[in-house]
C-alpha positions in Angstrom: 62.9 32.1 -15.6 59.5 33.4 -14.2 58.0 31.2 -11.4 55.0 29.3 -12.3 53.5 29.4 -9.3 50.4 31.7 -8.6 51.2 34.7 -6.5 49.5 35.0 -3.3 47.8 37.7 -1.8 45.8 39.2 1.5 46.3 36.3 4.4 47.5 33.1 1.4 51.0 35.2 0.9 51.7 35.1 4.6 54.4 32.5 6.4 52.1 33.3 9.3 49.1 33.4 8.0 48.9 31.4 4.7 48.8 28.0 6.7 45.7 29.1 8.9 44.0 30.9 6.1 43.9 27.7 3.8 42.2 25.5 6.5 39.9 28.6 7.5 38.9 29.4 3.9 37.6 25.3 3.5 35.7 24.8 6.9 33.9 28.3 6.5 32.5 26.8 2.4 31.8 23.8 4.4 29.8 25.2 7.1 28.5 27.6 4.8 27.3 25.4 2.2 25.7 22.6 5.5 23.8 25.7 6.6 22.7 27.8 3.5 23.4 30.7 4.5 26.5 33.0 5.7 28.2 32.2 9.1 28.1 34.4 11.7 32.0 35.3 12.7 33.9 36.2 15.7 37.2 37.2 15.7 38.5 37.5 19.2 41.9 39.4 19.6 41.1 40.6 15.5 42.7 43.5 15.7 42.7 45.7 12.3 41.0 43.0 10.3 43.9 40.8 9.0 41.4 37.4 8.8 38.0 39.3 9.5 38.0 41.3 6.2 38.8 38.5 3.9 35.9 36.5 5.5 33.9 39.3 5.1 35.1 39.4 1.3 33.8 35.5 1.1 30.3 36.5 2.1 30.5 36.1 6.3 28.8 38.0 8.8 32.2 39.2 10.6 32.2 40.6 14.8 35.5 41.5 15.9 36.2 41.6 19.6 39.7 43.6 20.5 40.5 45.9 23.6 42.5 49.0 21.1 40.0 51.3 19.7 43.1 52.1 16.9 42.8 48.9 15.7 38.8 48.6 15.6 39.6 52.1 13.6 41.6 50.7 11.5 39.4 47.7 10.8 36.6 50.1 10.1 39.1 51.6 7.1 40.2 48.1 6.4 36.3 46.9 5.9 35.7 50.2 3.9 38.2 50.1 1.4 37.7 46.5 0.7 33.7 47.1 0.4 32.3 44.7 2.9 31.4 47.4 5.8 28.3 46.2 5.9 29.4 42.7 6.7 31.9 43.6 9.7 31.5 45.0 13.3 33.9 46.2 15.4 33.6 45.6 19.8 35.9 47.4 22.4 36.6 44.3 24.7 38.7 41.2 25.6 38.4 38.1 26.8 37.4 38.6 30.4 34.1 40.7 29.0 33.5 37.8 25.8 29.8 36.9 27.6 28.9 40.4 28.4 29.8 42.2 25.4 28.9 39.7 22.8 25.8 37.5 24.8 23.4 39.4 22.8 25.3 38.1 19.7 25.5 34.7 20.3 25.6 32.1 18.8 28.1 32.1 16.6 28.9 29.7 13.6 32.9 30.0 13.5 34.6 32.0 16.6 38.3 32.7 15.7 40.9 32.7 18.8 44.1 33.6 17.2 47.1 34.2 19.3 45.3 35.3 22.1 44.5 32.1 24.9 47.9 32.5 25.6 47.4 36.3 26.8 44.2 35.6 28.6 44.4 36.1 32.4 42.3 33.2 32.6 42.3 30.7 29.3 39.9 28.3 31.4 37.4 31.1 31.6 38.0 32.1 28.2 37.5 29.2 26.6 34.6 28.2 28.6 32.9 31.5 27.4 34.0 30.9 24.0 31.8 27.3 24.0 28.9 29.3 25.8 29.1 31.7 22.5 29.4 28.7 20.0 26.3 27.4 17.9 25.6 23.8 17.8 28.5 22.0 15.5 30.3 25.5 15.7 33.9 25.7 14.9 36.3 26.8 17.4 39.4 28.2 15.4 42.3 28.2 18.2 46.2 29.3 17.1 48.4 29.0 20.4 52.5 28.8 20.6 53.7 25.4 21.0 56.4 24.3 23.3 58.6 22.4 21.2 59.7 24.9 18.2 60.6 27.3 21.0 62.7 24.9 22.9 64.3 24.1 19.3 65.2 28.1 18.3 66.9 28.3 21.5 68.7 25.5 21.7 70.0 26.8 17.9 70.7 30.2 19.3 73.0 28.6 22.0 70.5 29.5 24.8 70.5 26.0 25.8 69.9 27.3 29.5 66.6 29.0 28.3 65.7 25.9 26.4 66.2 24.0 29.3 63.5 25.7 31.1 60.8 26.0 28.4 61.1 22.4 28.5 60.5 21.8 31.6 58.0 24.6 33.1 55.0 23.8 33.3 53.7 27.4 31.2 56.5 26.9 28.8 57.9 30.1 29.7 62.1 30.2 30.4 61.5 33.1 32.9 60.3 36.3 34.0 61.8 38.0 31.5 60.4 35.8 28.8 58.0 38.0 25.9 55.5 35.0 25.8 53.5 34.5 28.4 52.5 31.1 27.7 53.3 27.9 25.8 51.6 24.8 25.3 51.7 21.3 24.2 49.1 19.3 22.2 48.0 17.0 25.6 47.3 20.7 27.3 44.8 22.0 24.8 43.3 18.6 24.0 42.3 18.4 27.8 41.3 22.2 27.9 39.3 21.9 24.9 37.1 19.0 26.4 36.9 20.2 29.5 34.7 22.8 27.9 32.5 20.0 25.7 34.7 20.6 22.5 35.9 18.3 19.8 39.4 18.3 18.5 38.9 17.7 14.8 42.1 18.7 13.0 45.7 20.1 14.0 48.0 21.6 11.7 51.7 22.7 12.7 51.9 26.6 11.6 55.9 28.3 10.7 57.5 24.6 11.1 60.3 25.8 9.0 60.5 29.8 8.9 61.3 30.9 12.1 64.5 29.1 11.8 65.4 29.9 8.1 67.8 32.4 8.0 66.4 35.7 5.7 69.3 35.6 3.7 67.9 32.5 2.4 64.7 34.2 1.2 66.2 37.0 -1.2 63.3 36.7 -4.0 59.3 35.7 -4.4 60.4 32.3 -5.7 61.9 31.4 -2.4 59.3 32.5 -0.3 56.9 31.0 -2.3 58.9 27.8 -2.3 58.9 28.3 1.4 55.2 28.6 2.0 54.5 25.8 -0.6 56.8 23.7 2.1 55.0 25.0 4.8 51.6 23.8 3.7 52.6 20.1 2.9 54.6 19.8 6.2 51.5 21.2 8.0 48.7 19.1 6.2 50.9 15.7 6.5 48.9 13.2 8.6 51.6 10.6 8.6 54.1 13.1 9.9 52.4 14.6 13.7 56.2 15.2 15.2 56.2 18.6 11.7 53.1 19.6 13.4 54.7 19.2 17.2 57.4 21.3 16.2 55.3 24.6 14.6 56.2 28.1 16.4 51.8 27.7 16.8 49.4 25.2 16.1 46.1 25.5 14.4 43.6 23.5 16.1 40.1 23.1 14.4 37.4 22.3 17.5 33.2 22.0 17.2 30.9 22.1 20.0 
């Protein structure tokens, strides 16, 4: 029997992705339709255009900010095919040159920050330079790795050692050999986001469930799309704030 369900495409067929895109996709029509007009985008860390081209493709005015000139290129081919090179720039540059590179820019409406605060060499700088960049009532979009769901796939891999110590360092991390550099809990970016005059206005848990579901499980389209269906209503439950505790990342939703 077919599935019912719609398929999914571009950033909505995702188990990384999907979850951010939906919230992404309604504050950008919100903003949009507040202010009349397009919003002006930056994607920090954007690489080849995964959430800047389908922005584009809803009418946004799209900067991307990365440090690899491959992936501007590829963003450039990205933008092209899709049709909406008019509406997306690519910048060589991190965080450390945000206020340098993109001053001129300023302000945004909507600055994206997508898995990459927890690379900064300095995530009070960055995020002070990402309010400095914001418009009035603009939207910070923040995705960090959370503590807990680490702790949680270690602990179910037998690592109970490395679990330990995410726990209980303060950076999350369970040593010098860990990949991430950085973890955080929901107090830690609640204080560094007000610190820097910004509003925590929404939090949604992102891959609650699919980091720990075993690909066996996920043979066919029906089951991942059962999966992702899953994901959404865990991550958009109010009444359930341990689901969104125990994402791989959270999606934090910020304004200025």
């Amino acid at each position: 029997m077919a599935d019912p369900r719609p398929r999914r495409t571009g950033p909505a067929a995702g188990l990384r992705t999907a979850a951010v895109w939906s919230t992404l996709a309604e504050v950008t029509h919100e903003r949009g339709d507040a202010l009349g007009r397009p919003l002006r985008v930056l994607d920090i860390g954007g690489g080849s255009g995964g959430m800047a081209v389908p922005l584009a493709e809803t009418g946004q005015e799209v900067t991307v900010l990365d440090p690899s000139p491959d992936a501007l290129a590829s963003l450039g081919r990205r933008a092209r095919e899709c049709g909406v090179q008019e509406r997306v720039r690519g910048v060589q540059g991190d965080t450390d040159s945000l206020s340098c590179v993109l001053g001129e820019a300023a302000p945004f409406d909507l600055i994206c920050l997508h898995g990459t605060l927890e690379l900064a060499d300095d995530p009070e700088a960055t995020i002070a330079a990402v309010s400095a960049l914001l418009a009035d009532g603009g939207v910070l979009s923040l995705v960090v790795a959370q503590r807990l769901s680490a702790v949680l796939g270690r602990a179910l891999a037998g690592e109970f050692d490395r679990a330990a110590a995410i726990l209980s360092r303060p950076d999350g991390r369970w040593g010098e050999d860990d990949p991430g550099p950085r973890r955080y809990d929901r107090d830690a970016v609640v204080d560094l986001l007000t610190r820097h005059g910004l509003t925590v206005r929404t939090w949604h848990g992102v891959r609650i469930f699919s980091d720990h579901v075993p690909s066996a499980l996920l043979d066919g389209d029906a089951d991942r799309a059962a999966l992702l269906d899953l994901e959404h209503l865990a991550s958009h439950d109010a009444d359930q704030p341990l689901l969104a505790a125990l994402g791989a990342t959270v999606h934090v939703l910020a304004t200025l």
